[in-house]
C-alpha positions in Angstrom: -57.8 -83.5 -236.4 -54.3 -84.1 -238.2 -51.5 -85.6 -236.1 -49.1 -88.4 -235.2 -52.1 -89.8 -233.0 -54.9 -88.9 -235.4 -57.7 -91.5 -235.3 -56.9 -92.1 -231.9 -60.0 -91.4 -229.0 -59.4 -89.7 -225.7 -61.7 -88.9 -223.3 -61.2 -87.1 -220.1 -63.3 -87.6 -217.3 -63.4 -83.9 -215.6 -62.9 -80.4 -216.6 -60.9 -79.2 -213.8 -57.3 -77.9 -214.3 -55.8 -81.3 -214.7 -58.5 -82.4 -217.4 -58.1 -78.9 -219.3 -54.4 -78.9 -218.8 -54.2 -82.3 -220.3 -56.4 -81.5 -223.3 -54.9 -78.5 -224.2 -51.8 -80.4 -224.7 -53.4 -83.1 -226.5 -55.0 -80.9 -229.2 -54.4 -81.9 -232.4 -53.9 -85.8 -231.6 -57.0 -87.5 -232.7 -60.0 -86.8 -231.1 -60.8 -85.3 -228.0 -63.4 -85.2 -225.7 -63.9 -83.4 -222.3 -67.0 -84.5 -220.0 -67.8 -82.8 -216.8 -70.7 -83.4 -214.4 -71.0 -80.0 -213.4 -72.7 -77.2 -215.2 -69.1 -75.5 -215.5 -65.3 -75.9 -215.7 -63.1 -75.6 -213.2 -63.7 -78.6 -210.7 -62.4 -77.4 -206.9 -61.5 -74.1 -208.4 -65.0 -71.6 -208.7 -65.4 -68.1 -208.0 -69.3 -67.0 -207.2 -70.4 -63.5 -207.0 -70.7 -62.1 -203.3 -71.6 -58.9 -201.7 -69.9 -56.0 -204.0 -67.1 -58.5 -205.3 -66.2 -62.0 -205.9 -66.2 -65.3 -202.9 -63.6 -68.2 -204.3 -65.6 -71.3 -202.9 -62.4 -73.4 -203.7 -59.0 -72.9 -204.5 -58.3 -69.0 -202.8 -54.4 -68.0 -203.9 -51.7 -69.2 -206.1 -49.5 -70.8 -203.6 -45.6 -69.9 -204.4 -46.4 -67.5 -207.9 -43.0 -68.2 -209.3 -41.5 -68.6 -212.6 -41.4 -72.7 -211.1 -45.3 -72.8 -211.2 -47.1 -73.4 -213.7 -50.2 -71.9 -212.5 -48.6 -68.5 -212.2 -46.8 -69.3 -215.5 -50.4 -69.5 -217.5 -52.1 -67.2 -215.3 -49.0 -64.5 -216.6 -49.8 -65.5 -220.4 -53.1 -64.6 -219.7 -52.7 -61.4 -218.2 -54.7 -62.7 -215.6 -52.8 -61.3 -212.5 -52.4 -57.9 -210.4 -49.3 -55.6 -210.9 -47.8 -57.3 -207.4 -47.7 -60.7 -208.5 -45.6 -59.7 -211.4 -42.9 -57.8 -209.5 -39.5 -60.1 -208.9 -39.0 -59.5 -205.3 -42.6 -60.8 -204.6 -41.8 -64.1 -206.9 -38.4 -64.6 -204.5 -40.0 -64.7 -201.3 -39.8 -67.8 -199.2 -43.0 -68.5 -197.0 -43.0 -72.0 -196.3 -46.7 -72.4 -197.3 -47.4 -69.8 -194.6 -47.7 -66.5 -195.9 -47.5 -64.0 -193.2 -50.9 -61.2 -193.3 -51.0 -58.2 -190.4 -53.6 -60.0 -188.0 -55.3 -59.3 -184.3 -56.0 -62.2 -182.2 -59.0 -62.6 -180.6 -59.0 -64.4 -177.5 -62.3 -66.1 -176.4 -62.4 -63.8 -173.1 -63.5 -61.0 -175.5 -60.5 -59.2 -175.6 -57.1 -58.9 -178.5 -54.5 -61.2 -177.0 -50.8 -59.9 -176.4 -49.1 -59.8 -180.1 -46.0 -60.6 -178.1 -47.1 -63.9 -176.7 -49.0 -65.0 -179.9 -45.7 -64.7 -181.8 -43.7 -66.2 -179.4 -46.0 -69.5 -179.5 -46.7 -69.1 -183.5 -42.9 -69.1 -183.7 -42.5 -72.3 -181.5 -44.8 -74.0 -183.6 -43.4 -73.1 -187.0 -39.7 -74.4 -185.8 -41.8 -77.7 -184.6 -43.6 -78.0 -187.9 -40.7 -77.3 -189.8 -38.9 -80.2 -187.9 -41.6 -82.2 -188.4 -40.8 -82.3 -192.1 -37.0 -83.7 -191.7 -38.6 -87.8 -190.7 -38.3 -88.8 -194.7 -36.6 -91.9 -194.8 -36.1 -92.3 -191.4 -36.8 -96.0 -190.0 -37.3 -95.3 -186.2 -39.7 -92.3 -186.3 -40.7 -91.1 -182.5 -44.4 -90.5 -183.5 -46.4 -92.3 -186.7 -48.3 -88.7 -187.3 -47.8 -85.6 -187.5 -50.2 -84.1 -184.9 -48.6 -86.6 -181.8 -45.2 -86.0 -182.7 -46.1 -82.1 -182.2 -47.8 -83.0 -179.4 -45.0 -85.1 -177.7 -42.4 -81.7 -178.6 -44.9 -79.5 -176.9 -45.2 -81.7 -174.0 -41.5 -81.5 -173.4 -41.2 -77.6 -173.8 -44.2 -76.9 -171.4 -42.7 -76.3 -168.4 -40.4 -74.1 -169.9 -43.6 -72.0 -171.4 -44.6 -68.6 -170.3 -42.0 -68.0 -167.6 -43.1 -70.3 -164.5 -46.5 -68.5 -165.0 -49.6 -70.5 -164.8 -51.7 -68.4 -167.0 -49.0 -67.0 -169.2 -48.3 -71.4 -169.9 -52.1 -71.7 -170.3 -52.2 -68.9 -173.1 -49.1 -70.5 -174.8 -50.7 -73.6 -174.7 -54.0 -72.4 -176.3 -52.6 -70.2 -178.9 -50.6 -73.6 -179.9 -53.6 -75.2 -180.0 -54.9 -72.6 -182.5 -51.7 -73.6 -184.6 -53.0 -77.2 -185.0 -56.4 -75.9 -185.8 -55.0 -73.9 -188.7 -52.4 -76.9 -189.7 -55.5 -78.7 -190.3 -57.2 -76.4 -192.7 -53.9 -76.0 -194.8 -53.7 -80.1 -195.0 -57.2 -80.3 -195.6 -58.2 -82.9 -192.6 -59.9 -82.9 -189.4 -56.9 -83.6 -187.1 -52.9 -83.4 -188.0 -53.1 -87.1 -185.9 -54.3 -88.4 -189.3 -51.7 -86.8 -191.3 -48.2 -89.2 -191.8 -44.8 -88.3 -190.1 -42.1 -89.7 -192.5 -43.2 -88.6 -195.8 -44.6 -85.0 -194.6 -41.4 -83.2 -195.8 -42.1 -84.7 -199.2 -44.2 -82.0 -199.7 -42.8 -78.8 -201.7 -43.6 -75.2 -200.9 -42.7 -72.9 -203.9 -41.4 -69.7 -203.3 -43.3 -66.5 -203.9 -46.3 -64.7 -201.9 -49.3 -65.8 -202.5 -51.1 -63.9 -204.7 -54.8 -64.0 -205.9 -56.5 -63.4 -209.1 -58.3 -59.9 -209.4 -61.4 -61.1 -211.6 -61.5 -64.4 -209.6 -59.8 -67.7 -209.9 -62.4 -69.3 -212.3 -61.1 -66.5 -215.5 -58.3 -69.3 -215.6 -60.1 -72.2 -216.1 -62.4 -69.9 -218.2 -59.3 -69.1 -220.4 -58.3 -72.5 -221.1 -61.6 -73.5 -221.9 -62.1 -71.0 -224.8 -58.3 -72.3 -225.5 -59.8 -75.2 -226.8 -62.0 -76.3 -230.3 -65.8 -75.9 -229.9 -67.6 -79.1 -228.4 -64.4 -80.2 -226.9 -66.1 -80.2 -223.4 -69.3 -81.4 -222.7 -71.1 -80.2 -218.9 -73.7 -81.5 -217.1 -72.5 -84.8 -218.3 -71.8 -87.3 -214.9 -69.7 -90.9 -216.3 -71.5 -93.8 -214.1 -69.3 -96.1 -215.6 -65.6 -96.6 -217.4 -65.7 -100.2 -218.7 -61.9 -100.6 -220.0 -60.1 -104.0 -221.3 -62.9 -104.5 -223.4 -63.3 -104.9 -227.2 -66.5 -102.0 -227.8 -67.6 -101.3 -231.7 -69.5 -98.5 -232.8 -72.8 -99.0 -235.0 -71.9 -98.7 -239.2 -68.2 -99.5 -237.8 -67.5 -102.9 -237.5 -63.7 -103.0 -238.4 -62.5 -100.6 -235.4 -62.2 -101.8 -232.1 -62.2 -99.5 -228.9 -60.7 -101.1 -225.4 -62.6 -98.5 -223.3 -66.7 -97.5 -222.9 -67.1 -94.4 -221.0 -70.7 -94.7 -220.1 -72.8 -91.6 -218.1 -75.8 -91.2 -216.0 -78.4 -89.7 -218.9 -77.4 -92.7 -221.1 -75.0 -91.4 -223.5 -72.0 -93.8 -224.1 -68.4 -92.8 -225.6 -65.9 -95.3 -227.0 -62.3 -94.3 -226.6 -58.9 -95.6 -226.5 -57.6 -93.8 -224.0 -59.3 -92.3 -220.9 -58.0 -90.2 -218.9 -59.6 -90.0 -215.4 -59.2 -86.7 -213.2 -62.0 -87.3 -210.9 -61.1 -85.8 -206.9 -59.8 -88.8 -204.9 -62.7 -88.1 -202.2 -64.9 -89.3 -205.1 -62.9 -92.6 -206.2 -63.0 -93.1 -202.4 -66.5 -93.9 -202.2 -67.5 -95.3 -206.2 -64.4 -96.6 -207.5 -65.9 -100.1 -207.1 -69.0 -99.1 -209.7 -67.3 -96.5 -211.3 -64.6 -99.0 -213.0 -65.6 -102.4 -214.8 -63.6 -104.8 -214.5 -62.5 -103.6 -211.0 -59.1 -101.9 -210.5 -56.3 -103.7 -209.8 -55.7 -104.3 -205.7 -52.8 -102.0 -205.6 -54.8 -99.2 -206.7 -57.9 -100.0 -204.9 -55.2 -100.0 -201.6 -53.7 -96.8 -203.0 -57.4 -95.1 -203.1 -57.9 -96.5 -199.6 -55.2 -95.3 -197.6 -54.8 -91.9 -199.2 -56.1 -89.0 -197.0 -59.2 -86.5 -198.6 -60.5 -84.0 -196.2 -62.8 -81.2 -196.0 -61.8 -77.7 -195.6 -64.3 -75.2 -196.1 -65.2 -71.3 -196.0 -67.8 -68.9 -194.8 -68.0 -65.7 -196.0 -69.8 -62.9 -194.0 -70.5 -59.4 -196.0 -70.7 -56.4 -193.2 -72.6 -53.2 -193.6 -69.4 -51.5 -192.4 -66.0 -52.9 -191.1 -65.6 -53.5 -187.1 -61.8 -54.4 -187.7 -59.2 -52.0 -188.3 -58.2 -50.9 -192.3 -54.8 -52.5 -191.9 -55.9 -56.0 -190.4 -56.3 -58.2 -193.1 -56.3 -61.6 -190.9 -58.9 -62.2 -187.4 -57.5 -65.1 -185.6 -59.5 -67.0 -182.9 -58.1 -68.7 -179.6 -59.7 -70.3 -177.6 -58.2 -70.2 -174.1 -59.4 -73.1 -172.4 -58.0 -75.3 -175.1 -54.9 -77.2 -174.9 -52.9 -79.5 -177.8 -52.5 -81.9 -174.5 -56.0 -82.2 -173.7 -58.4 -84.3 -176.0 -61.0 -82.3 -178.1 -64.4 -82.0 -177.8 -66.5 -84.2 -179.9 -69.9 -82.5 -179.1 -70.1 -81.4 -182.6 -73.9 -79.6 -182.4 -72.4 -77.3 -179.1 -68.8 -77.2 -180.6 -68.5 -77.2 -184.4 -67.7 -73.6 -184.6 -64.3 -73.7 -182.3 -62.2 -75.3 -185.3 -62.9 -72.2 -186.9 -59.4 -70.7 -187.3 -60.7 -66.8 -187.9 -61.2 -65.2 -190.7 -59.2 -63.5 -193.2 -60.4 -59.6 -194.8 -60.9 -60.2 -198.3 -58.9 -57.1 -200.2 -59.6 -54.7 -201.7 -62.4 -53.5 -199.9 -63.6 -51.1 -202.7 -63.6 -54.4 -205.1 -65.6 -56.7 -202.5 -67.1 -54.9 -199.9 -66.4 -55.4 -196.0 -66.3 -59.6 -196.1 -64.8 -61.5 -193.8 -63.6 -65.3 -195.1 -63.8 -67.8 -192.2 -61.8 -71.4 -192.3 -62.8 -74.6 -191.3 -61.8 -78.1 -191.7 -62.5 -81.6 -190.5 -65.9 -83.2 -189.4 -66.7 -79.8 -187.6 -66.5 -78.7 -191.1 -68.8 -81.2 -192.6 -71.2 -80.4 -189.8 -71.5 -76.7 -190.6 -72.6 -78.2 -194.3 -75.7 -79.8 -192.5 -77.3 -76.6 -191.1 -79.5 -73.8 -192.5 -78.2 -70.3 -193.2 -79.5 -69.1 -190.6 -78.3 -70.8 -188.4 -74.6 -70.3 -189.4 -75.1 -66.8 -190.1 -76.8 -67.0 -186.1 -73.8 -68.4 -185.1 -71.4 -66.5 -186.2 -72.8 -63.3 -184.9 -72.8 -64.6 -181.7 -69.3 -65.8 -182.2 -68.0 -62.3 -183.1 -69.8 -60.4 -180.3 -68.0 -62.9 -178.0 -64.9 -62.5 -179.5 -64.5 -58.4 -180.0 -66.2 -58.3 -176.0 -68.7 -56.1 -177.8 -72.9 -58.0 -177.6 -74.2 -55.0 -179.8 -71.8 -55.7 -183.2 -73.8 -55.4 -186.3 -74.9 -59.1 -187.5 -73.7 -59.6 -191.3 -75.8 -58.3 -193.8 -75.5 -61.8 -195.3 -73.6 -65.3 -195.6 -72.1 -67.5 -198.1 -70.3 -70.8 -197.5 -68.8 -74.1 -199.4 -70.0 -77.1 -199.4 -67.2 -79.4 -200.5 -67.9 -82.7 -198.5 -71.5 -82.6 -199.8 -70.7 -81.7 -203.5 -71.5 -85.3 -204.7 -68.8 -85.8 -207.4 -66.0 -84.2 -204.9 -67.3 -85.6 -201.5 -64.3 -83.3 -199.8 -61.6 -80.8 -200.5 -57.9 -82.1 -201.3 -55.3 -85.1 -200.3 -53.0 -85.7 -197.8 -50.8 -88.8 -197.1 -52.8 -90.2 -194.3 -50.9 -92.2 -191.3 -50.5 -96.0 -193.2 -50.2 -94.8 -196.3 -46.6 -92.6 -198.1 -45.5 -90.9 -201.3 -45.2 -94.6 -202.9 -49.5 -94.9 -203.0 -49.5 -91.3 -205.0 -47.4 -93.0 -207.9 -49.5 -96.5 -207.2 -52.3 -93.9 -207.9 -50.9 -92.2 -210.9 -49.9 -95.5 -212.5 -52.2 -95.9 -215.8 -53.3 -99.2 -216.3 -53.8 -102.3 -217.8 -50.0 -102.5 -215.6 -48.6 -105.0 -218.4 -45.6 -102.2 -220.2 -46.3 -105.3 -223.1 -49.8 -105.3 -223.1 -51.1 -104.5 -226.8 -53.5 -102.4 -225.8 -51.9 -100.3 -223.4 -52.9 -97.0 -221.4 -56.4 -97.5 -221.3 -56.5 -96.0 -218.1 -54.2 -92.6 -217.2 -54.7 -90.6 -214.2 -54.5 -87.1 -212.8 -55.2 -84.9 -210.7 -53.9 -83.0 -207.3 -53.9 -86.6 -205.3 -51.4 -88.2 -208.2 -49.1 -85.5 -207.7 -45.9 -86.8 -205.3 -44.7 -83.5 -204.0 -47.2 -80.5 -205.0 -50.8 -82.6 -204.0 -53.7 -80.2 -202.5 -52.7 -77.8 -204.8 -53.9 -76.5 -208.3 -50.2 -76.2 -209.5 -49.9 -80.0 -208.9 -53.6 -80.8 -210.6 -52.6 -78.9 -213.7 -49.0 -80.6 -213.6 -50.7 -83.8 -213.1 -52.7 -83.2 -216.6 -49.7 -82.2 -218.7 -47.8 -85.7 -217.6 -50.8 -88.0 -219.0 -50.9 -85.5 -222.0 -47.4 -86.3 -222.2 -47.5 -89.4 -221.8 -50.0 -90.0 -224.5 -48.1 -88.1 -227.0 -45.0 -90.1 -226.1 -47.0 -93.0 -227.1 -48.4 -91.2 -230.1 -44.7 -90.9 -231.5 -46.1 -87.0 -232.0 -44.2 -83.8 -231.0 -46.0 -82.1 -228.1 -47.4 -78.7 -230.1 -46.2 -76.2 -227.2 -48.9 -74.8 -225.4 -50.7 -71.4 -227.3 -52.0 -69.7 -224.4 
């Protein structure tokens, strides 16, 4: 290929949105390669066939689809998106990250709880949350997590809960608990106690209602793929090993030089001066000590460490007809012995299925059929990966007929669930900034390497992905961000002009 970089070798290590992001805005430097493990593109995001319609297994909604994401952006270009997500008023609303749906709640008596008193405590919560996010900066913080400074606020207004009555303060106190259940699945870990105080405001939520994508999220990836030159990307091909800082020659080519050897699991080896590594953070968690040769450099390794990657998971259930009513499009689940104040369970064989949060009606109904989408995070989560089918399909019938007070409801016709913790080359879901560790360890993670700005070899090393991004991590905005600043970067360093992106 022609261009200011031409000669030049990249390789990216993973075809999700940050590895096609970055190498559709590398085309035309030099050479460019694209190896994923799996047998397709699109890393967290991947839509599977399901009842009538479609199950996203990953990444569900655009979160925020505003001209300010990049996601919705591309997703426009490629005409990708329903008539809604287009109109202006949709792209102007502000949601927080917490898009309102018309919902029952189902207590675990077996009956809808009060609307009125669900509100009331939902509302309580957001304005705690929402104070939770104002600690940036701040030097004396009164909690170091997220969860026990909710806690200790809750604590303080319980008296005042549910008007001096016992039962009504018990309800509150449950339906609060449910709150911190669904916090967890939106941060993607098992308990908001793990999730840091001071920098969880440096999070941004983009304006817009969430929207979805009608022929499933994986037509973007799919479209950015066939963006590209034939053979860019290589699947089904897993990198054991990125040996950089080394001096690598190809046979028949003794006078060039490569610092990097990007070599996989069936053998194959790739020379490259730059590689660009995309890989989910819950897998450098556990290989980065094999993966990179020499090792990387401590503050790295410490960065990798104190990150938080959790699991957050679904379970779709297809009905032969619909229990709920035609305008509920979210089933929420409290249980009313539960209490943020009280420790949880740990029993996770009797228990696992109380962090479910409910389930949300997939839409439209004449596109997908009657299927309910459960959530479920944390080491409940990783549980329900263990067991059969069967057993989860068991469980939630049982869980249902509880719930709606009604032992004769249909059991689903059939069940489909994720299995993020045990996909081996994910090993989770998305990052948060764990208690110990702040926004400073996403840039110590995002730093390319060798770290010597006079090194004559430099960026060996770049990286992306959702866990590099400071302020939009755990999303796919902030994975395919994250692969447009190492393209950039690279052509910076190229001395090329960045060829705008043809969609």
């Amino acid at each position: 290929m022609e261009g200011g970089g031409s000669g030049r070798r990249v390789v990216a290590v993973g075809a999700g949105l940050a590895g096609l992001g970055a190498a559709r805005r590398l085309c035309g430097h030099g050479s460019l390669l694209l190896l994923e493990a799996a047998g397709r593109v699109g890393g967290r995001v991947c839509t599977r066939p399901f009842a009538s319609g479609l199950a996203e297994m990953g990444a569900h909604w655009i979160h925020g689809p505003s001209p300010g994401n990049p996601v919705f952006r591309l997703a426009t270009g490629y005409s990708l998106l329903g008539p809604e997500a287009a109109r202006e008023e949709n792209q102007q609303v502000e949601v927080g990250g917490h898009p309102f749906l018309p919902s029952v709640t189902y207590g675990s008596s077996g009956k809808a709880l009060s609307p009125t008193a669900v509100s009331e405590a939902r509302h309580l919560f957001d304005t705690l949350l929402e104070s939770a996010r104002t600690f940036q900066g701040t030097k004396e913080l009164p909690a170091p997590s997220v969860g026990q400074y909710l806690r200790g606020e809750i604590a303080q207004r319980v008296p005042a809960l549910g008007e001096g009555r016992e039962d009504a303060r018990r309800l509150q106190l449950a339906i609060l608990a449910a709150c911190l259940k669904l916090e967890c699945c939106i941060s993607g870990t098992h308990s908001m106690d793990l999730v840091a105080l001071e920098p969880f405001g440096e999070y941004v939520s983009l304006p817009g209602l969430d929207c979805t994508f009608p022929g499933g999220y994986s037509s973007l990836p799919d479209c950015m793929l066939s963006a590209l030159p034939e053979g860019t990307v290589l699947l089904n091909k897993a990198v054991r090993t990125i040996q950089w800082k080394g001096s690598f020659r190809e046979e028949g080519d003794e006078a060039r030089n490569f610092p990097v050897r990007v070599e996989c699991e069936d053998g194959d080896a790739f020379l490259a001066d730059h590689v660009i590594v995309t890989v989910p953070l819950g897998f450098l968690k556990e290989h980065h000590q094999d993966f990179f040769q020499p090792p990387l450099p401590q503050r790295k390794v410490e960065a990798i460490r104190c990150l938080g990657f959790g699991t957050n998971n679904k379970i779709f259930l297809e009905f032969e007809k619909p229990f709920w009513d035609p305008q509920q499009q979210l089933l929420e689940v409290v249980w009313e012995d539960e209490s943020p104040l009280e420790e949880p369970r740990t029993d996770l064989e009797a228990n696992w299925f109380k962090k479910l949060i409910g389930f949300v009606v997939l839409q439209p109904p004449e596109q997908h059929g009657h299927v309910l989408c459960g959530f479920i995070a944390g080491k409940e989560s990783e549980y329900m990966e263990t067991l059969s089918d069967e057993e989860v399909l068991g469980t939630m019938t049982r869980l249902l007929r509880m719930l709606t007070g009604n032992p004769h409801l249909p059991a689903p016709r059939s069940v489909l669930r994720s299995r993020w913790h045990s996909t081996p080359y994910t090993r989770g879901s998305y990052s948060y900034v764990a208690v110990g560790s702040s926004g400073d360890d996403i840039d110590a993670l995002a730093q390319p390497l060798p770290e010597d700005p006079e090194d004559p070899r430099p960026l060996q090393l770049l990286f992306a992905g959702e866990a590099t991004h400071r302020t939009f991590y755990s999303t796919t905005h902030g994975a395919l961000l994250s692969g447009w600043r190492e393209a950039e970067r690279l052509n910076q360093f190229f001395q090329a002009p960045s060829p705008a992106p043809r969609l």
